[in-house]
PQR file of N, CA, C, O and H, with PARSE charges and radii, in Angstrom:
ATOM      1  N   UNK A   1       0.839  -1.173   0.000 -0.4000 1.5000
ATOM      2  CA  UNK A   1       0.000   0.000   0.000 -0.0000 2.0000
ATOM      3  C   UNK A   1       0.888   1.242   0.000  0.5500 1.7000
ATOM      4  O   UNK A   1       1.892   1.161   0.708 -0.5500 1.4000
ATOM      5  N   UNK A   2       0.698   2.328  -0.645 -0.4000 1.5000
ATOM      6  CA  UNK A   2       1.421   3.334  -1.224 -0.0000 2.0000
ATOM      7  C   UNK A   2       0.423   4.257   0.221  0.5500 1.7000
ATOM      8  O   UNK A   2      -0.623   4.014   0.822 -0.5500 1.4000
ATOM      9  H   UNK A   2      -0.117   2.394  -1.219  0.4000 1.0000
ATOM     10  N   UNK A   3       1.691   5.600   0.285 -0.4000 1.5000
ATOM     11  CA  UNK A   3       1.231   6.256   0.896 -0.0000 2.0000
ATOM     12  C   UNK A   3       1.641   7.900   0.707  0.5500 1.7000
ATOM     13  O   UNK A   3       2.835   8.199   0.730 -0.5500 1.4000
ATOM     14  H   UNK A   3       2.541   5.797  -0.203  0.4000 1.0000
ATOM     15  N   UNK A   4       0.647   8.912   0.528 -0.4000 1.5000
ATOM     16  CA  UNK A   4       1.264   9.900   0.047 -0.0000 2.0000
ATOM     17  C   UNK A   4       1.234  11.084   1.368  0.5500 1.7000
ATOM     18  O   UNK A   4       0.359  11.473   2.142 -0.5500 1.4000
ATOM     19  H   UNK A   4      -0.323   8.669   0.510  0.4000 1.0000
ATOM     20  N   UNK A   5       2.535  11.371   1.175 -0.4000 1.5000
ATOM     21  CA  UNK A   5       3.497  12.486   1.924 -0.0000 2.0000
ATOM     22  C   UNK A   5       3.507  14.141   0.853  0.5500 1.7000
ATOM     23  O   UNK A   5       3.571  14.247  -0.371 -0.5500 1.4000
ATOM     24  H   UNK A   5       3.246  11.055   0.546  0.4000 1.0000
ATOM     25  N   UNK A   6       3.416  15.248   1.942 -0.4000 1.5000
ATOM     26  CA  UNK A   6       3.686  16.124   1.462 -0.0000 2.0000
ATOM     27  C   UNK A   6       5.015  17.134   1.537  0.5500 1.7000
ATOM     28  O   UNK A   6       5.381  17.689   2.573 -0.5500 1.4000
ATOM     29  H   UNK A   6       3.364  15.161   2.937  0.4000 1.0000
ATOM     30  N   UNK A   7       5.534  17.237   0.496 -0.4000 1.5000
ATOM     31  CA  UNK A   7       6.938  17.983   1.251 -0.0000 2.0000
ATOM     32  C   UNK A   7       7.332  19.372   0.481  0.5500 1.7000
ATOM     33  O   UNK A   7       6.855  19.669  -0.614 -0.5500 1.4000
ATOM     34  H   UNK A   7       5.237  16.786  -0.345  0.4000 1.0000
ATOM     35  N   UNK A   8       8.104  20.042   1.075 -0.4000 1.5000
ATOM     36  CA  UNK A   8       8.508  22.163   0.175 -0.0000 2.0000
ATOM     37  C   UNK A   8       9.403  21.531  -0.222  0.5500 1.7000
ATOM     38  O   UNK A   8       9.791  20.469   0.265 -0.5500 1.4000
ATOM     39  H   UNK A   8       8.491  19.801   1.965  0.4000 1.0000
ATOM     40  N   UNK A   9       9.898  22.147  -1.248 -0.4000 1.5000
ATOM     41  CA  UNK A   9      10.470  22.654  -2.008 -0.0000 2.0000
ATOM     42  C   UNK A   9      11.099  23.569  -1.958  0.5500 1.7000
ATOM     43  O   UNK A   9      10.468  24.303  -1.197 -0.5500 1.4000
ATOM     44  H   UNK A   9       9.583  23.009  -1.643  0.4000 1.0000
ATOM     45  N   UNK A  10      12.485  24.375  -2.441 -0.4000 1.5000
ATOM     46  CA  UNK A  10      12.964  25.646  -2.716 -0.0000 2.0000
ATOM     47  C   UNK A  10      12.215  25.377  -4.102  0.5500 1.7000
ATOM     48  O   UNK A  10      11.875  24.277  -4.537 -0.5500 1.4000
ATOM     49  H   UNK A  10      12.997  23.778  -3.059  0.4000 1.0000
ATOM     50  N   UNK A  11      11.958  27.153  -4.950 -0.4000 1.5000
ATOM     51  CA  UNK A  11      11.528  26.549  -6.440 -0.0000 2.0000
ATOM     52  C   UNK A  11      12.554  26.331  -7.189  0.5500 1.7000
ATOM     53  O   UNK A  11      12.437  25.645  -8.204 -0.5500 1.4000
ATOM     54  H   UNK A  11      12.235  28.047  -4.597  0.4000 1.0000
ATOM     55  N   UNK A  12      13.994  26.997  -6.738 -0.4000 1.5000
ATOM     56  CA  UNK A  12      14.760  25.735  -8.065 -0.0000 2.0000
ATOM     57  C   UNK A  12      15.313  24.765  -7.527  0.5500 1.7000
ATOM     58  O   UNK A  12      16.446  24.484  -7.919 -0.5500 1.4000
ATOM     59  H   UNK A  12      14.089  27.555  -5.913  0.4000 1.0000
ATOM     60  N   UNK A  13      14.869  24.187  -6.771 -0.4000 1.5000
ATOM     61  CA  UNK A  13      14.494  22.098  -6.749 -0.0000 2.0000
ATOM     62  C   UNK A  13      13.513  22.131  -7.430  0.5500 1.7000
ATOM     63  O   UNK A  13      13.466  21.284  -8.322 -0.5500 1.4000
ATOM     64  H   UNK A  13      13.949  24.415  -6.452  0.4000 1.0000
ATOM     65  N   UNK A  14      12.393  23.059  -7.304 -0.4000 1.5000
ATOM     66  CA  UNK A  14      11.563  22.192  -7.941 -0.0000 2.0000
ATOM     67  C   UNK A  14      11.885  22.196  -9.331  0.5500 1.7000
ATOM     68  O   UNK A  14      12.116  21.169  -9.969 -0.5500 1.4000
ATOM     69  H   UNK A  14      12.431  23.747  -6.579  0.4000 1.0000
ATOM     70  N   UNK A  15      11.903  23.508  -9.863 -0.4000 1.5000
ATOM     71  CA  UNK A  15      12.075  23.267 -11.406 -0.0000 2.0000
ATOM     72  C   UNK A  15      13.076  22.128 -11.742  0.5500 1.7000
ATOM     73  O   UNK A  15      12.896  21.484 -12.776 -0.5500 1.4000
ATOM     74  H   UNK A  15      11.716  24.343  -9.345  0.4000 1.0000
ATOM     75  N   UNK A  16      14.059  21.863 -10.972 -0.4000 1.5000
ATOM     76  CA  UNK A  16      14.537  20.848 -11.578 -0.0000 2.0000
ATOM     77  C   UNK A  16      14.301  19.412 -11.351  0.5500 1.7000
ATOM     78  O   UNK A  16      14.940  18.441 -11.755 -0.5500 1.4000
ATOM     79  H   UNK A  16      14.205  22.386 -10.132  0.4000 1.0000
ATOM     80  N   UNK A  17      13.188  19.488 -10.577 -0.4000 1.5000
ATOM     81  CA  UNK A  17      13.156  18.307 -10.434 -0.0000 2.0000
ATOM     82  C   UNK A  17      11.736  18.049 -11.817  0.5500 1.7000
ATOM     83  O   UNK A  17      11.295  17.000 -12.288 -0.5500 1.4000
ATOM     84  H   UNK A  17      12.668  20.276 -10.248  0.4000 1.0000
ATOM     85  N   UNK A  18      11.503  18.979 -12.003 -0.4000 1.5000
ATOM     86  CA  UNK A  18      10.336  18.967 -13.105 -0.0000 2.0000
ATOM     87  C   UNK A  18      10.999  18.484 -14.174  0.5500 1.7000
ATOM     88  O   UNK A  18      10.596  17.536 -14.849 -0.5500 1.4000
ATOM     89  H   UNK A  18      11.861  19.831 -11.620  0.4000 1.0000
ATOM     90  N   UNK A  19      12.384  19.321 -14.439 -0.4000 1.5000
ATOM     91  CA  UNK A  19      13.310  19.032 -15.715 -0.0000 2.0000
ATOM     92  C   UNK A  19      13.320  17.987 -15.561  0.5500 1.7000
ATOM     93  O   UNK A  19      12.510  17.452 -16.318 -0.5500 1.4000
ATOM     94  H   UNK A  19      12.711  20.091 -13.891  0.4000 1.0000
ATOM     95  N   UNK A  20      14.013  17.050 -14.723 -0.4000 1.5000
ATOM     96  CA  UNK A  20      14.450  15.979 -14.726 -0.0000 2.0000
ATOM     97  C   UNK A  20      12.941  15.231 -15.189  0.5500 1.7000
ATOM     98  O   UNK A  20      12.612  15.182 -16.374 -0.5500 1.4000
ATOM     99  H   UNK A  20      14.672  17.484 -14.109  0.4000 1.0000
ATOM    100  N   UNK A  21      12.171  14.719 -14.192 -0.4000 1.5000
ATOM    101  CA  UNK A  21      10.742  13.925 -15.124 -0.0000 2.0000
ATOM    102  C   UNK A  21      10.683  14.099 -15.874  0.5500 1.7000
ATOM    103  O   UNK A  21      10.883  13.160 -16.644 -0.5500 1.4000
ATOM    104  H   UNK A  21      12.438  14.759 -13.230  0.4000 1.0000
ATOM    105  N   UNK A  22      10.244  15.908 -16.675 -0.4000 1.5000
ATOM    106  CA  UNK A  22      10.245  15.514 -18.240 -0.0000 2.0000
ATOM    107  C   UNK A  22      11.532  14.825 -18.905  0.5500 1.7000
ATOM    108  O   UNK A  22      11.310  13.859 -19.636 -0.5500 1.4000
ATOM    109  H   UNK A  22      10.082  16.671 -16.049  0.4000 1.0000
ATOM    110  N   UNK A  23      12.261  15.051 -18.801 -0.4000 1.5000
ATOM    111  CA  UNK A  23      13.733  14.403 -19.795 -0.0000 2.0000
ATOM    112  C   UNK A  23      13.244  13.101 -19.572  0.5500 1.7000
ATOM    113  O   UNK A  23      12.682  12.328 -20.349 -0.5500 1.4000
ATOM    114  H   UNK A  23      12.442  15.835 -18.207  0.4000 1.0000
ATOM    115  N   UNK A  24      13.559  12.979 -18.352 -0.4000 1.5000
ATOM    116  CA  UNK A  24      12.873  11.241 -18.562 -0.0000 2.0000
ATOM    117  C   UNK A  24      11.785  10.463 -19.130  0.5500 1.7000
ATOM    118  O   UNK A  24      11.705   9.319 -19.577 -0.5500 1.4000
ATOM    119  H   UNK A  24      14.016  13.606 -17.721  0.4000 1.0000
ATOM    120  N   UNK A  25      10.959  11.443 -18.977 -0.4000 1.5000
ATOM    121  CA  UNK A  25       9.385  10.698 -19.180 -0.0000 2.0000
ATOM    122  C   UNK A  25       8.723   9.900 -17.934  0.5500 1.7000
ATOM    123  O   UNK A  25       8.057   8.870 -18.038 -0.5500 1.4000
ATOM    124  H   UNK A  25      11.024  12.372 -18.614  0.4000 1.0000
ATOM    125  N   UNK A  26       8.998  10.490 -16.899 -0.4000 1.5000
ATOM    126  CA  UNK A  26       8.408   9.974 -15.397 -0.0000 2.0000
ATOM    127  C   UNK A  26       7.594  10.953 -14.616  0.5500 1.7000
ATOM    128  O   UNK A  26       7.755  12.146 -14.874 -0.5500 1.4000
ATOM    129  H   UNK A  26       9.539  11.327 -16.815  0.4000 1.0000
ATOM    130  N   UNK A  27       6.962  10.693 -13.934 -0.4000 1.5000
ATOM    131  CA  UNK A  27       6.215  11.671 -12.637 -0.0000 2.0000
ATOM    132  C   UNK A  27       7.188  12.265 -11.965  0.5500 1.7000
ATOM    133  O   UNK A  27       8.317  11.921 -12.315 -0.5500 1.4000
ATOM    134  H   UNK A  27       6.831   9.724 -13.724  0.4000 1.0000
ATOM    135  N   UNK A  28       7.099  13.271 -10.867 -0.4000 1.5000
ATOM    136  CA  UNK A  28       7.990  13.558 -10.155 -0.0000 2.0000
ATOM    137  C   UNK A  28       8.134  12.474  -9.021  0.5500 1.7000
ATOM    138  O   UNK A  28       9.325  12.449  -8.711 -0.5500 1.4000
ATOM    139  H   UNK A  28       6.182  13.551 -10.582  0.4000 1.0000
ATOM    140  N   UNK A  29       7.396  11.545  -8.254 -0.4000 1.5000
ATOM    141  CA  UNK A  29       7.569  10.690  -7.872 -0.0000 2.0000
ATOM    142  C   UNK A  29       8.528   9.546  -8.219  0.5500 1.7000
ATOM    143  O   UNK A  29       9.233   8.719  -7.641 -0.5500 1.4000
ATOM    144  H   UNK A  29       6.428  11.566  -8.506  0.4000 1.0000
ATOM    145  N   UNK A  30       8.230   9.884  -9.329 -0.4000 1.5000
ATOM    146  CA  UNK A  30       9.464   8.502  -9.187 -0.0000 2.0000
ATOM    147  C   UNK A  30      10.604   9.095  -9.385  0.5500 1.7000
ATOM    148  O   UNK A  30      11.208   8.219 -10.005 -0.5500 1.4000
ATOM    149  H   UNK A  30       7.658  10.556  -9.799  0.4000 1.0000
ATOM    150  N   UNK A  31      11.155   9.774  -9.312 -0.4000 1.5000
ATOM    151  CA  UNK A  31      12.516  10.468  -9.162 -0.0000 2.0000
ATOM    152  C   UNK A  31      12.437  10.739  -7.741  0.5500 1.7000
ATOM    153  O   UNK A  31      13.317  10.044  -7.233 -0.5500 1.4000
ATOM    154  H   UNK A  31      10.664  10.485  -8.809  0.4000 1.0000
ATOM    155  N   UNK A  32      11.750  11.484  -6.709 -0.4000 1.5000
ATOM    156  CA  UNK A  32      11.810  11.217  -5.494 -0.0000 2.0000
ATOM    157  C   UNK A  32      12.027  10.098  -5.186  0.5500 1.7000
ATOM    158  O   UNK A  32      13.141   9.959  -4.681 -0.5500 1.4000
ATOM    159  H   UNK A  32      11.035  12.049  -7.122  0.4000 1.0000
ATOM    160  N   UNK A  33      11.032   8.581  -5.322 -0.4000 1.5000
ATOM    161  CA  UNK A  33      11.095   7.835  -4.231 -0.0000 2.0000
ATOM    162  C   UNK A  33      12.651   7.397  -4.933  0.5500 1.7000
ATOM    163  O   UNK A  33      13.335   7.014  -3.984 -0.5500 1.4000
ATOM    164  H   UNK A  33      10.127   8.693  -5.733  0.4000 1.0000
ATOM    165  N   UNK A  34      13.353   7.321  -6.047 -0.4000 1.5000
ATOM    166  CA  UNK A  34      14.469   6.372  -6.772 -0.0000 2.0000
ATOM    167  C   UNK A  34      15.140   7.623  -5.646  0.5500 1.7000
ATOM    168  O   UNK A  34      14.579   7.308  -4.596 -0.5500 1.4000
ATOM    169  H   UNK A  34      12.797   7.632  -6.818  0.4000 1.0000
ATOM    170  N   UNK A  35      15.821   8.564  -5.397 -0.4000 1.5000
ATOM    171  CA  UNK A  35      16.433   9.314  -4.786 -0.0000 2.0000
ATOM    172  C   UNK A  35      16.389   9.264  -3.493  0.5500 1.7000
ATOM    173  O   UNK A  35      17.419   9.587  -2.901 -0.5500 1.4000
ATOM    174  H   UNK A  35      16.277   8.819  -6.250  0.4000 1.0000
ATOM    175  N   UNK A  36      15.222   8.857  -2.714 -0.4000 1.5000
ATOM    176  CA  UNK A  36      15.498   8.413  -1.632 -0.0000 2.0000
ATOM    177  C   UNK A  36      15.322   7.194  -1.130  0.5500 1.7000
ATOM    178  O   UNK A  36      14.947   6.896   0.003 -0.5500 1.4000
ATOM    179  H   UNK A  36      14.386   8.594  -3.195  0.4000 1.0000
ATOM    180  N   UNK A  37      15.762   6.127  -2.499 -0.4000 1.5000
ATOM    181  CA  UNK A  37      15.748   4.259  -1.783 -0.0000 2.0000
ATOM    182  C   UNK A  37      17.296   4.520  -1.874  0.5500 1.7000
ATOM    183  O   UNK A  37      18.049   4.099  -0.997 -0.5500 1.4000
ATOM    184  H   UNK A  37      16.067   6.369  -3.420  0.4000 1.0000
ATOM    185  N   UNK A  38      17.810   5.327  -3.115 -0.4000 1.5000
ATOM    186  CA  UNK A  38      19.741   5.616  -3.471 -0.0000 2.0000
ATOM    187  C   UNK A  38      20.212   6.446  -1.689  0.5500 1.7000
ATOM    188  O   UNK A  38      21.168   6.099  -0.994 -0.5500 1.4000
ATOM    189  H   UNK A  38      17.197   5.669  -3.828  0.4000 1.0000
ATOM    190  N   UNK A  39      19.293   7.453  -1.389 -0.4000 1.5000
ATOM    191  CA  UNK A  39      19.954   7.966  -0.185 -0.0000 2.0000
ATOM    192  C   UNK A  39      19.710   6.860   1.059  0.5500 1.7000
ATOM    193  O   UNK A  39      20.640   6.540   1.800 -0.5500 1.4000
ATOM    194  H   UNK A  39      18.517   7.735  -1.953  0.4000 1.0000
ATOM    195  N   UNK A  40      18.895   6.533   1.146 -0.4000 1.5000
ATOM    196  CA  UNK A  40      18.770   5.431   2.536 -0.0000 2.0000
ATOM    197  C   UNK A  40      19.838   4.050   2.499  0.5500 1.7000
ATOM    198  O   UNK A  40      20.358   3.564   3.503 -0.5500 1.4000
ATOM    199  H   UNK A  40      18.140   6.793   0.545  0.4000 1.0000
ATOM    200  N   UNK A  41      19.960   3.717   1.547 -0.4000 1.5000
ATOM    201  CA  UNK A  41      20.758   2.717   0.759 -0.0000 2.0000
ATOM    202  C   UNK A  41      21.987   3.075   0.988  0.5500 1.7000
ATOM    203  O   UNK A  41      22.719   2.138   1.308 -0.5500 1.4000
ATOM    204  H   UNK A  41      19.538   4.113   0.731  0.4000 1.0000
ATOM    205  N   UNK A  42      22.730   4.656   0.907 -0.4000 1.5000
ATOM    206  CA  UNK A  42      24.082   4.668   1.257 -0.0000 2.0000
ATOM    207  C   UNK A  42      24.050   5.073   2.788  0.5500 1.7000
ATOM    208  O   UNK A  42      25.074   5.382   3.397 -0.5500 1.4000
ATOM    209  H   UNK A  42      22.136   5.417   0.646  0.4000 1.0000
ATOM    210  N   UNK A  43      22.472   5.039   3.505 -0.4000 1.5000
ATOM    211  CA  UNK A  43      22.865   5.841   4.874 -0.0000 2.0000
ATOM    212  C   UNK A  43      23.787   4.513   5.291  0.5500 1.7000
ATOM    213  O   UNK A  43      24.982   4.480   5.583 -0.5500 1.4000
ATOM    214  H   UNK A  43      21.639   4.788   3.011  0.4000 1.0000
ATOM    215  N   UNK A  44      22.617   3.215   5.201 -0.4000 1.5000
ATOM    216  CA  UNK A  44      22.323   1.720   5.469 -0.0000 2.0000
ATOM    217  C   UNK A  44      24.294   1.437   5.084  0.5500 1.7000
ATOM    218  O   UNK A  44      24.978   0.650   5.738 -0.5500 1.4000
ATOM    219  H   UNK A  44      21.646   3.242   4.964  0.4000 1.0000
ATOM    220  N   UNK A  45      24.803   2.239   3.983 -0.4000 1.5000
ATOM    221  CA  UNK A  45      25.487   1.205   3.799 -0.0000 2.0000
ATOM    222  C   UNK A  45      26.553   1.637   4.849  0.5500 1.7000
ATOM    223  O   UNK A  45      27.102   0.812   5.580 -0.5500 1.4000
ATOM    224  H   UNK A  45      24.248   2.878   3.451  0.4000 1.0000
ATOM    225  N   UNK A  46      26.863   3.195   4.895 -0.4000 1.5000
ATOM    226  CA  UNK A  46      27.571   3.918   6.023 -0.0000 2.0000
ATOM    227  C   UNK A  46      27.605   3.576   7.253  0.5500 1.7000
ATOM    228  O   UNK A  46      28.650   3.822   7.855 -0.5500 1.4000
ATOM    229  H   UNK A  46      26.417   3.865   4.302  0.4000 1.0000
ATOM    230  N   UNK A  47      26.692   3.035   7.854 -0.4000 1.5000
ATOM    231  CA  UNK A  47      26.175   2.403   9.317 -0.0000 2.0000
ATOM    232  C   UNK A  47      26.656   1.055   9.205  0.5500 1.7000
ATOM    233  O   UNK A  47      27.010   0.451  10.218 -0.5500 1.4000
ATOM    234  H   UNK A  47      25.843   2.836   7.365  0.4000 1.0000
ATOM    235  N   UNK A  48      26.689   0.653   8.337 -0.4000 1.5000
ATOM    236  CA  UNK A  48      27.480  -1.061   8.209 -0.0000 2.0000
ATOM    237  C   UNK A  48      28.925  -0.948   8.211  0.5500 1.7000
ATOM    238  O   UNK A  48      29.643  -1.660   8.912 -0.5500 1.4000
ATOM    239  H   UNK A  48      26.401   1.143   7.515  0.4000 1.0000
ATOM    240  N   UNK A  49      29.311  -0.130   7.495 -0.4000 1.5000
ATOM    241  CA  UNK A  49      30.852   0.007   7.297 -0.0000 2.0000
ATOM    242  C   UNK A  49      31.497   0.028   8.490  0.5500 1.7000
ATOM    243  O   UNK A  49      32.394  -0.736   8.845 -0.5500 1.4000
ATOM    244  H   UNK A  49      28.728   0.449   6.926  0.4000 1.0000
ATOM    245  N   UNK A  50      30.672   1.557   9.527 -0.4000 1.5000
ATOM    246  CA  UNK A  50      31.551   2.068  10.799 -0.0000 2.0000
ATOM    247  C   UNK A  50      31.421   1.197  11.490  0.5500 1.7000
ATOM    248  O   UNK A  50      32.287   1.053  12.354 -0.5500 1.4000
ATOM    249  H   UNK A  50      29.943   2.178   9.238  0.4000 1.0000
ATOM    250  N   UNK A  51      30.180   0.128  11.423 -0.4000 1.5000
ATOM    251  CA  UNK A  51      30.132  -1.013  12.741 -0.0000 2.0000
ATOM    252  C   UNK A  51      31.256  -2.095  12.453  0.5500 1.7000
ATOM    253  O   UNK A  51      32.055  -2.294  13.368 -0.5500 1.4000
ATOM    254  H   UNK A  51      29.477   0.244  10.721  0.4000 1.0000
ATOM    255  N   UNK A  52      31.405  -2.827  11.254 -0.4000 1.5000
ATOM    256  CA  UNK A  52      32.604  -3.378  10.689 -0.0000 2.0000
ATOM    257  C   UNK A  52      33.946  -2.467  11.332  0.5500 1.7000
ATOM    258  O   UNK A  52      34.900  -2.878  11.991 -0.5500 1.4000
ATOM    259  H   UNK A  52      30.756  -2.666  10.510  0.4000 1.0000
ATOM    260  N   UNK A  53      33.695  -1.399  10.974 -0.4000 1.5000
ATOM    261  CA  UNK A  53      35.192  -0.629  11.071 -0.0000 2.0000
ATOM    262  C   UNK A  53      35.899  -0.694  12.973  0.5500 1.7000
ATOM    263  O   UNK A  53      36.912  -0.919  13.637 -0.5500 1.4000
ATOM    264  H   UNK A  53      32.920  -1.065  10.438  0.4000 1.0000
ATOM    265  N   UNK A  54      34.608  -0.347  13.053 -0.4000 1.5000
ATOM    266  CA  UNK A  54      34.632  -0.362  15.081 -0.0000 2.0000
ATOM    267  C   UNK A  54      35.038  -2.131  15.253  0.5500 1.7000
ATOM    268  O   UNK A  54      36.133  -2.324  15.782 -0.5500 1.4000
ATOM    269  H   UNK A  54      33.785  -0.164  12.514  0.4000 1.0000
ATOM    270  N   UNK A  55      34.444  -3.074  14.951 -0.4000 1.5000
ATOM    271  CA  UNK A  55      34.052  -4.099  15.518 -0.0000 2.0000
ATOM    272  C   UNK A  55      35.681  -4.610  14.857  0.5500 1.7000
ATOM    273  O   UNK A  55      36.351  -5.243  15.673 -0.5500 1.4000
ATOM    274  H   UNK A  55      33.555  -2.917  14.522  0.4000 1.0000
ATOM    275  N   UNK A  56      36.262  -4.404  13.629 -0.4000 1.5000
ATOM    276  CA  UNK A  56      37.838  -4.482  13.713 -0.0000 2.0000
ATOM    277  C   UNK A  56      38.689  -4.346  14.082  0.5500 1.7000
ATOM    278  O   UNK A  56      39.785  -4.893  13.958 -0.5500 1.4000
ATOM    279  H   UNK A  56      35.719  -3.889  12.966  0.4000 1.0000
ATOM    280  N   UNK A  57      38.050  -3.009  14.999 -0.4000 1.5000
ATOM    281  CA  UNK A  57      39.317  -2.301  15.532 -0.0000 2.0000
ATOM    282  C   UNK A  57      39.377  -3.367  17.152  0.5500 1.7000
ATOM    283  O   UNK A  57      40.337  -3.628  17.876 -0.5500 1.4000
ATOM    284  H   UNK A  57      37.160  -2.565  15.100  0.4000 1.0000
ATOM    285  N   UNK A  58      38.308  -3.662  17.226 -0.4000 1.5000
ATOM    286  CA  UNK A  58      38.784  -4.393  18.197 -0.0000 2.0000
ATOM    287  C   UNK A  58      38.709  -5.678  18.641  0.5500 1.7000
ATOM    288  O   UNK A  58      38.896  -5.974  19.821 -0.5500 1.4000
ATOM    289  H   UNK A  58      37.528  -3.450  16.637  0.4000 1.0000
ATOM    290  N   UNK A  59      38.439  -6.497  17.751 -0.4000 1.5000
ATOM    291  CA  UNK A  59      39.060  -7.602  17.266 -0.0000 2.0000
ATOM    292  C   UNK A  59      40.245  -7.870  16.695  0.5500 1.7000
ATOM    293  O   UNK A  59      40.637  -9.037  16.703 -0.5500 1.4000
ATOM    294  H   UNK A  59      38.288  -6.257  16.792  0.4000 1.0000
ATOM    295  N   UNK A  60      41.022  -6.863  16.105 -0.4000 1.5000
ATOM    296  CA  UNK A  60      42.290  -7.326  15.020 -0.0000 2.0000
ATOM    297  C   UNK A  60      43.065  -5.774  15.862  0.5500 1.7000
ATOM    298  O   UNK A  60      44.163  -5.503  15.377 -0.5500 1.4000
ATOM    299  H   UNK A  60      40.704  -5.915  16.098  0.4000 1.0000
ATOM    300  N   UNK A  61      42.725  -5.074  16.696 -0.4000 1.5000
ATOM    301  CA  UNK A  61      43.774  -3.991  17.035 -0.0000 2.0000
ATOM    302  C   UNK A  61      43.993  -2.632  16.593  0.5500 1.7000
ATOM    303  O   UNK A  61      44.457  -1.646  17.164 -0.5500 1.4000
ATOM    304  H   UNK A  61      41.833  -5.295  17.090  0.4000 1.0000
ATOM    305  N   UNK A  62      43.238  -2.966  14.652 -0.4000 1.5000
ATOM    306  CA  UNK A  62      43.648  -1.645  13.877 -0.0000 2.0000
ATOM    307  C   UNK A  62      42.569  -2.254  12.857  0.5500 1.7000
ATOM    308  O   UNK A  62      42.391  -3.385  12.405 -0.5500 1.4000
ATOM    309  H   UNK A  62      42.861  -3.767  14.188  0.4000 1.0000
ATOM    310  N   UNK A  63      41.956  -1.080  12.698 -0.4000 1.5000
ATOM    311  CA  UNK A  63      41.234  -0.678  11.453 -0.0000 2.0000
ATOM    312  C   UNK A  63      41.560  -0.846  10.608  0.5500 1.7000
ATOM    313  O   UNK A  63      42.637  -0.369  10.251 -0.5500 1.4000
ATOM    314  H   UNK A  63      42.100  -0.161  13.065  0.4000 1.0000
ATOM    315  N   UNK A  64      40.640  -1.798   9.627 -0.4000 1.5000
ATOM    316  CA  UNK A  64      40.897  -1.822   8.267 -0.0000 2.0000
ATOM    317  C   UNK A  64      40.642  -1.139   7.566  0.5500 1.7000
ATOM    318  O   UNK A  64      39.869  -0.254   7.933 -0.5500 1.4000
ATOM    319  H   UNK A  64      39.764  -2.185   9.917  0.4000 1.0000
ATOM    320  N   UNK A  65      41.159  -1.132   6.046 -0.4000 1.5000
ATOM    321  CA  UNK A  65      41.057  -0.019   4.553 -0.0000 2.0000
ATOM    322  C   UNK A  65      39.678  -0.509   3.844  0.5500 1.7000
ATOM    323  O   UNK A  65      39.140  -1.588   3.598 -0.5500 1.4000
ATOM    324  H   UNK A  65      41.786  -1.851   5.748  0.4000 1.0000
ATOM    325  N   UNK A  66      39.393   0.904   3.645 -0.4000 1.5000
ATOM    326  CA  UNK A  66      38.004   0.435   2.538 -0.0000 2.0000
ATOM    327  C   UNK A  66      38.480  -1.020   2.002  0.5500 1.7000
ATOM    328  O   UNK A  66      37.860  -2.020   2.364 -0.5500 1.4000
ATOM    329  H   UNK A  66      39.830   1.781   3.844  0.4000 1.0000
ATOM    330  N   UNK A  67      39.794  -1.134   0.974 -0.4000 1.5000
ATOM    331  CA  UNK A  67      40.088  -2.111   0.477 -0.0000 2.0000
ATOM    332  C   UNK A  67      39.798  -3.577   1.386  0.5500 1.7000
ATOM    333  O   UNK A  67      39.204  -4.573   0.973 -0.5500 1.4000
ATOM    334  H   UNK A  67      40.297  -0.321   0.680  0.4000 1.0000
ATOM    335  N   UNK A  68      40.247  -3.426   2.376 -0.4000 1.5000
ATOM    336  CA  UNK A  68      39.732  -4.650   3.163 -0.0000 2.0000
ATOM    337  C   UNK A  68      38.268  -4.993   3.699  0.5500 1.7000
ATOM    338  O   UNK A  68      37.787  -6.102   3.933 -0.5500 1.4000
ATOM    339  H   UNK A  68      40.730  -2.617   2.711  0.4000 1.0000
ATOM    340  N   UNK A  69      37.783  -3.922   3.807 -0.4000 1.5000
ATOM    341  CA  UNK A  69      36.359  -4.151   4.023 -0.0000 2.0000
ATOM    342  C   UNK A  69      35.599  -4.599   2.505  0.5500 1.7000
ATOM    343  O   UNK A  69      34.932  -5.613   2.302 -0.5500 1.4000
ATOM    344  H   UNK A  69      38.173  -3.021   3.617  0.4000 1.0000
ATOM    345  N   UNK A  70      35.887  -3.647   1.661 -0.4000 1.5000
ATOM    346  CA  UNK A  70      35.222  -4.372   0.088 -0.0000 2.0000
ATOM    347  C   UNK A  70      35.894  -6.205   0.098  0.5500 1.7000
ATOM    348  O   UNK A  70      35.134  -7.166  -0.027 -0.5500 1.4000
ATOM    349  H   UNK A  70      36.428  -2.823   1.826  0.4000 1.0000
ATOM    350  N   UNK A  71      36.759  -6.283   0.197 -0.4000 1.5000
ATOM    351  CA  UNK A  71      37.005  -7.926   0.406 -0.0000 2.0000
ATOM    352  C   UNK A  71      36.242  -8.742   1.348  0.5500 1.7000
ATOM    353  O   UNK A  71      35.647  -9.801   1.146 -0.5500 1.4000
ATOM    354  H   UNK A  71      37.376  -5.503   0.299  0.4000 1.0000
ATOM    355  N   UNK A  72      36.357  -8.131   2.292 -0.4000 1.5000
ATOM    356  CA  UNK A  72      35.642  -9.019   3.180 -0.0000 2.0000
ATOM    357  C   UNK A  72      34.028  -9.388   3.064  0.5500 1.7000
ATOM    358  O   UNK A  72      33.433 -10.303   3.633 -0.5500 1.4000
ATOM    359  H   UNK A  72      36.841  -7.271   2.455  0.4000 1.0000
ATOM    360  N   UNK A  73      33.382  -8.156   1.935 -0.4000 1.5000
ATOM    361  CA  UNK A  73      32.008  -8.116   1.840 -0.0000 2.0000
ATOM    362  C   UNK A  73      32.302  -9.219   0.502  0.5500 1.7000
ATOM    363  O   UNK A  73      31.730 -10.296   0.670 -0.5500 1.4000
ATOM    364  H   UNK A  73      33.865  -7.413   1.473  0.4000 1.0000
ATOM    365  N   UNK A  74      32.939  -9.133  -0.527 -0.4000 1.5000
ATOM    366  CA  UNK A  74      33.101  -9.986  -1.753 -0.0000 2.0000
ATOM    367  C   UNK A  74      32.602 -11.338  -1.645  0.5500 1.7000
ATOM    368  O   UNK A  74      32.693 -12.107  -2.602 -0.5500 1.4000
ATOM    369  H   UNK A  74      33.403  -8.258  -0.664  0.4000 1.0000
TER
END
């Protein structure tokens, strides 16, 4: 079940968010909700990382590198 929210705007968000639907050929909705599953998605992924990052540091002594964390997720 869908549920509708009301939210402001500055007007140039809005105009561009108008631009953007038309170029696309979408509602303004769906550029909102795609913009905020992409923002929750990197909060989600930020909150995973630092708990990994914490939970290394003290298990292994020292924090690992992005590089080691992208491995360890692989």
């Amino acid at each position: 079940m869908r549920t509708t929210i009301t939210i402001s705007l500055p007007p140039e968000t809005k105009e561009d968010l108008e631009e953007l639907a038309s170029r696309r050929s979408v509602n303004r909705s769906v550029i909102i909700r795609e913009a905020l599953a992409e923002y929750l998605f990197r909060l989600r992924f930020r909150q995973l990382r630092e708990r990994m990052l914490q939970e290394a540091a003290t298990t292994a002594g020292q924090p690992l590198t992005d590089e080691d964390v992208f491995e360890a997720q692989s």
